[in-house]
C-alpha positions as a Markdown table, in Angstrom:
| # | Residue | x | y | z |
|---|---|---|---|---|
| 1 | Unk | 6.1 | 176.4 | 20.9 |
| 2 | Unk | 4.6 | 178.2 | 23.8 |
| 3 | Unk | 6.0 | 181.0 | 25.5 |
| 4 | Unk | 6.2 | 179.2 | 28.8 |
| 5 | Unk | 9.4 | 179.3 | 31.1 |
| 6 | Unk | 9.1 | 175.5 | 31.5 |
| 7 | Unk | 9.4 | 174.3 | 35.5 |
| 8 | Unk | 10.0 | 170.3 | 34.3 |
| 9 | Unk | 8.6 | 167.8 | 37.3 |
| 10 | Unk | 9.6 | 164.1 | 36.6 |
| 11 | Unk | 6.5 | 161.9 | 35.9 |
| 12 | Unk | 7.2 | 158.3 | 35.9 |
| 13 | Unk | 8.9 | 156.1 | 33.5 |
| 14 | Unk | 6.8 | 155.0 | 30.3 |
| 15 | Unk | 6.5 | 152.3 | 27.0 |
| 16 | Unk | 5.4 | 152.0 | 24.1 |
| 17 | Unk | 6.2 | 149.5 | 21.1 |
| 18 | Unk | 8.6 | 150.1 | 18.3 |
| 19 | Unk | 7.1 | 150.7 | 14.9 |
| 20 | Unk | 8.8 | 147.8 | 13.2 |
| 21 | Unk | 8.3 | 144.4 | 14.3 |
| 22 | Unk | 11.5 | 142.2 | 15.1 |
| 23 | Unk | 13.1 | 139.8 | 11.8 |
| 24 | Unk | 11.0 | 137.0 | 12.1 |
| 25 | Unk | 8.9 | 137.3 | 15.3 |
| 26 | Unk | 5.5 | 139.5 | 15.0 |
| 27 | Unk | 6.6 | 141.3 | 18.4 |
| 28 | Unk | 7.8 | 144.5 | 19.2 |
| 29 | Unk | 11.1 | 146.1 | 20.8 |
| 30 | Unk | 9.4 | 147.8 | 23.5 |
| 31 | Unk | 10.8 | 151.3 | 24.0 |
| 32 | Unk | 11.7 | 153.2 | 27.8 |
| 33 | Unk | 11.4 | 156.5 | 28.2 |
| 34 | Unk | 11.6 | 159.1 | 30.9 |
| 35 | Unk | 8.1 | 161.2 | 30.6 |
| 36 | Unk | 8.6 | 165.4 | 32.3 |
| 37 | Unk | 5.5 | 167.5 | 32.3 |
| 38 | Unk | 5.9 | 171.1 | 33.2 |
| 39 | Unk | 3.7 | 172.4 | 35.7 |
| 40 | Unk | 3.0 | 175.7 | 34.7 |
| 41 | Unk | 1.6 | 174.7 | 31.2 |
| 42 | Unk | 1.0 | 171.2 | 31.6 |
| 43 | Unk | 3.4 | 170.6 | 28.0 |
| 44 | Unk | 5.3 | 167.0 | 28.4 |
| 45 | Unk | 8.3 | 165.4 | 26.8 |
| 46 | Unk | 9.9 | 162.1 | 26.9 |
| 47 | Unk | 13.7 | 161.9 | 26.8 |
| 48 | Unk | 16.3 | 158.9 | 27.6 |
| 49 | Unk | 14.5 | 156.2 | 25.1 |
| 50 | Unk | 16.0 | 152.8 | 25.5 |
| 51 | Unk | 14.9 | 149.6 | 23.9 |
| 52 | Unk | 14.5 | 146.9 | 26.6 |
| 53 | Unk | 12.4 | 143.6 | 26.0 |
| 54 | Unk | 9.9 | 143.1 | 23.3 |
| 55 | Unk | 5.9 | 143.4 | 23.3 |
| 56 | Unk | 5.3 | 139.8 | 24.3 |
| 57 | Unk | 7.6 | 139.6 | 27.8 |
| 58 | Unk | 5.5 | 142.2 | 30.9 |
| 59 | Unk | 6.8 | 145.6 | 31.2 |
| 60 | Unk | 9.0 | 146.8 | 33.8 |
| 61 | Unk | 6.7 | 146.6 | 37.0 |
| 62 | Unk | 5.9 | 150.2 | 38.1 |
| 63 | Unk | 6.1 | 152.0 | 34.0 |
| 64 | Unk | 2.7 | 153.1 | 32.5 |
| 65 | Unk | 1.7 | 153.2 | 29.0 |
| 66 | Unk | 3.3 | 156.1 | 26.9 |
């Protein structure tokens, strides 16, 4: 933990694929996620994860890679 007095700034939305595959497909629930970084110490967090889709359909246009 850092002694920062966090000032959060909203990034962009981000994905990345579930750590279990789905029952009886080899893809991936792919996983939303709200990414914050704070601009004094640069520290970032995710929060508001949401499976949406699986790892062989395109992401959400505009989302970046977790």
């Amino acid at each position: 933990m850092s002694n920062c007095e966090h000032k959060w700034n909203y990034q962009g939305a981000v994905y990345w694929a579930s750590d279990r595959p789905l029952p009886g497909s080899g893809a991936h629930s792919r996983i939303y996620g709200d990414r914050y970084f704070c601009e004094r110490c640069l520290e970032t967090k995710v929060i508001n994860q949401r499976a949406e889709g699986n790892t062989y359909g395109k992401p959400i246009d505009g989302t970046l890679p977790r």
